[in-house]
N, C-alpha and C positions, 0 to 999 in steps of 0.2 A: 770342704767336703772331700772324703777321700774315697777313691775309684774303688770297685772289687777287682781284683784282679784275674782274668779271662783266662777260664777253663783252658787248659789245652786240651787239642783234638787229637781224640785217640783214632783208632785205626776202627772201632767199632762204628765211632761218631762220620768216620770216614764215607764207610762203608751204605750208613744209614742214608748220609746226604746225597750219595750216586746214586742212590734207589729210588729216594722220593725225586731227583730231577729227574731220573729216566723215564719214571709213571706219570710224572707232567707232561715230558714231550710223545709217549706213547698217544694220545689222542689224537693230536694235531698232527701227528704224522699219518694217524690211520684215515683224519678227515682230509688230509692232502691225497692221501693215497686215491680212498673211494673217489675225488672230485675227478680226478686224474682218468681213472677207469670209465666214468661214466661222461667225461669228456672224449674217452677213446670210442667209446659205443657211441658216443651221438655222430662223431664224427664215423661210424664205419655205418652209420646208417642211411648219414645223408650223401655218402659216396653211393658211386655206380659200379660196377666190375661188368667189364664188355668182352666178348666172346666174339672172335672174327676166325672165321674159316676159308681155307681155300683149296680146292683139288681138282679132280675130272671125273666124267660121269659116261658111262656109256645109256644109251636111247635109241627106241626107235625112232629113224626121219623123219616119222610121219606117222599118225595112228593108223593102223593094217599094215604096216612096212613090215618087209624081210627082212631088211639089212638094217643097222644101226648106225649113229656117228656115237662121237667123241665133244663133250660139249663140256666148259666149266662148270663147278658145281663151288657154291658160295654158302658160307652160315656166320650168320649173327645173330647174337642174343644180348641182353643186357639184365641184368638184376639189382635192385636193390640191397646195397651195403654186403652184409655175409648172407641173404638168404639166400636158397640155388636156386639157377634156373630153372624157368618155368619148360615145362615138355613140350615138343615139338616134334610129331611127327614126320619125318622128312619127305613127302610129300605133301603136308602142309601150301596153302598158299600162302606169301608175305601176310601177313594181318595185325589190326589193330583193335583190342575189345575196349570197347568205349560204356560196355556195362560186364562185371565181373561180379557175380556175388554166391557164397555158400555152393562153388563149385560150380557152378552156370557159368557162361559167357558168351557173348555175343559183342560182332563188329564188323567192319567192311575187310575186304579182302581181295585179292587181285592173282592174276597170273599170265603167263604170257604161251600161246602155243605157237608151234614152228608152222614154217608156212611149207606145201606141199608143191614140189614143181612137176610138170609131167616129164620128165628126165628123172626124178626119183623115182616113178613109178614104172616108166620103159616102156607109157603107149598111151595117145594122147587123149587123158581123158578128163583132164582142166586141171586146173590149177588153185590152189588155197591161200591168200597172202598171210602173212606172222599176224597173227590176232592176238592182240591184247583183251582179256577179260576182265570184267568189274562186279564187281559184286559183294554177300555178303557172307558168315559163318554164324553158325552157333556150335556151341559144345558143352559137354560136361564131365566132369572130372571128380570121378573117385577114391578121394584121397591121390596116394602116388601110384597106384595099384590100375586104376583102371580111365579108361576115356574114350566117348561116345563124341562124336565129330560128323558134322555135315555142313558142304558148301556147297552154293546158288551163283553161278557166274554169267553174266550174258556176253556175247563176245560184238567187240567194237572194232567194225570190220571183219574182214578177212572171213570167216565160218558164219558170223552174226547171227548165232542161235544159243540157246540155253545153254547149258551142262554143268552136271553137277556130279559129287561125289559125298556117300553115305558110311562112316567105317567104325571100327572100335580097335583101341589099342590095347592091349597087359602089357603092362608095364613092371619092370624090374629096374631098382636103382636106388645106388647107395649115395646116396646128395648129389653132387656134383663128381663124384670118382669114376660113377661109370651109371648108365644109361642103357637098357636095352629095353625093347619093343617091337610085339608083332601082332598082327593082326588082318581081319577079312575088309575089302574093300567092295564097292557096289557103285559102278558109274553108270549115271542115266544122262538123257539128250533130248533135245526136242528136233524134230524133223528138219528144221533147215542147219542143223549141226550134221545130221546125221548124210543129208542130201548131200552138202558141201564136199564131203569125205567119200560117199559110199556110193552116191548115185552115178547112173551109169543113161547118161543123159541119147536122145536120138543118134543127135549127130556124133556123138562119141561109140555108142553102138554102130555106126555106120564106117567110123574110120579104124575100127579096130576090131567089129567080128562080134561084141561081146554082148550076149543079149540086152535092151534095156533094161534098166531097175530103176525102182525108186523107191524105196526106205523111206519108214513112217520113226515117228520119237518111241523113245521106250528107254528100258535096260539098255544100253550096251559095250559091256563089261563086268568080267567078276575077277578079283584077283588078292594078293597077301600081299603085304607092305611088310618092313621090316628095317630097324635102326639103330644104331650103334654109337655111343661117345663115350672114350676112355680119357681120363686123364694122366701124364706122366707124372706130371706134379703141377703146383698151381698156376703155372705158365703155358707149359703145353701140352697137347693133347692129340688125339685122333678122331675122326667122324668117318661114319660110312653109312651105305643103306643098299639094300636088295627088294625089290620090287617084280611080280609076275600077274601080267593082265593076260587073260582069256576072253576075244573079244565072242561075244554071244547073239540072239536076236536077226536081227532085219545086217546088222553091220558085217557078221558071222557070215550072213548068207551072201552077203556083195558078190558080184562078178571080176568086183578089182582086187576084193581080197583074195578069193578062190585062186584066180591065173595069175596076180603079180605081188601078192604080200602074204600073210600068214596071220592067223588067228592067236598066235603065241609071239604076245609082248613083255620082252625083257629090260631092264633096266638095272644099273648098279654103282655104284661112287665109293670114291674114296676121297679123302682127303688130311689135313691139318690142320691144327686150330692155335689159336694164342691170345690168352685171357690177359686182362692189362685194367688197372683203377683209376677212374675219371672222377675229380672232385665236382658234383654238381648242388 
């Protein structure tokens, strides 16, 4: 039997065979590719991206105070994979929503206030220990546009009366690049909140001249909030916030606030931030 003997390969035949191998490998390269991509997104989903902050904060010493200190001011946030941080008022309390749905949310929430000495105040009319608060939030959220916020604290220790705070933000913001927010705030209090701070007890009236008082719950406070986070780039950034309460009511009227504090409470911070991915 005799062989045919084998075409040679022209440059056309050449050209033919690099075509149809490269449209072979063209698939399996684009199903390697896509497996690859949506290997990246699972993994940037089930990561964290955590937000720590650190600065100072100027406050009053004490709710009716004159004068102000100088007190750290902290922030963390955390989000899931690349979505942005969720807002955060910065007077917010620490909180956790254990129910979040179609912009609603509800959760417990905490905060702590300063304790008042009568050497802050310059006449002896008792004293306040640092009270830890407990309690709970609700909120609602208008898309990125708007937020409707109220919290219920009872105080453990130290004041050991209600108070609470009623507010709304607008909101402006470009994802995570930059944040701003402002809005009206409404604080109320139940009478042994309001006693703790504002009353002006017998014998303190006797050692210091000032008529008695005694302060019922209600309003007291109206003021603006206001917040601020820039980023520089995806690492660092800046936070800030401005804050002005007008104390009003039964509190307004105090005799400790008239002679030794001020009805005009300021507040303000600054700080730094630096975002960093946590594989969870």
């Amino acid at each position: 039997m005799q062989l045919s003997p084998v075409p040679p390969v022209t440059a056309k035949m050449k050209t033919l065979l690099i075509a149809t191998a490269a449209a072979a490998m063209v698939p399996g390269a684009a199903l390697a590719q896509d497996a690859q991509s949506a290997k990246s997104a699972q993994d940037n989903q089930s990561g964290h991206r955590v937000r720590v902050g650190l600065g100072a904060k100027i406050e009053p010493e004490y709710i009716g105070a004159d004068g102000t200190q100088v007190a750290p001011y902290f922030k963390f946030n955390v989000a899931r994979g690349s979505n942005q941080f969720k807002f955060s008022a910065p007077d917010d309390g620490p909180s956790i929503a254990v129910v979040s749905s179609n912009g609603f949310s509800f959760g417990p929430t905490f905060d702590i206030s300063s304790k008042r000495k009568e050497s802050d105040v310059g006449a002896p009319v008792g004293k306040v220990k640092t009270t830890f608060e407990a309690g709970a939030f609700a909120q609602y959220e208008a898309g990125d546009s708007w937020r409707v916020r109220g919290e219920l604290l009872k105080g453990l220790g130290g004041h050991d009366g209600l108070v609470g705070t009623l507010g709304a933000d607008k909101i402006w913001r470009d994802g995570d690049k930059y944040v701003f927010s402002i809005g009206p705030r409404v604080l109320f209090s139940d009478s042994k909140y309001q006693r703790a701070y504002f009353e002006v007890t017998p014998a303190a009236a006797l050692a210091t001249g000032l008529p008695v008082y005694r302060p019922s719950g209600g309003i007291h406070a109206v003021g603006l909030a206001s917040g601020l986070s820039y980023q520089f780039n995806d690492r660092f950034g800046m936070f800030g916030f401005g804050r002005y309460e007008r104390l009003v009511g039964d509190a307004a009227k105090s005799p400790i606030v008239r002679e030794f504090g001020s009805r005009n409470q300021l507040s303000a911070g600054l700080g730094l931030s630096y975002t960093f991915n946590v594989d969870m």
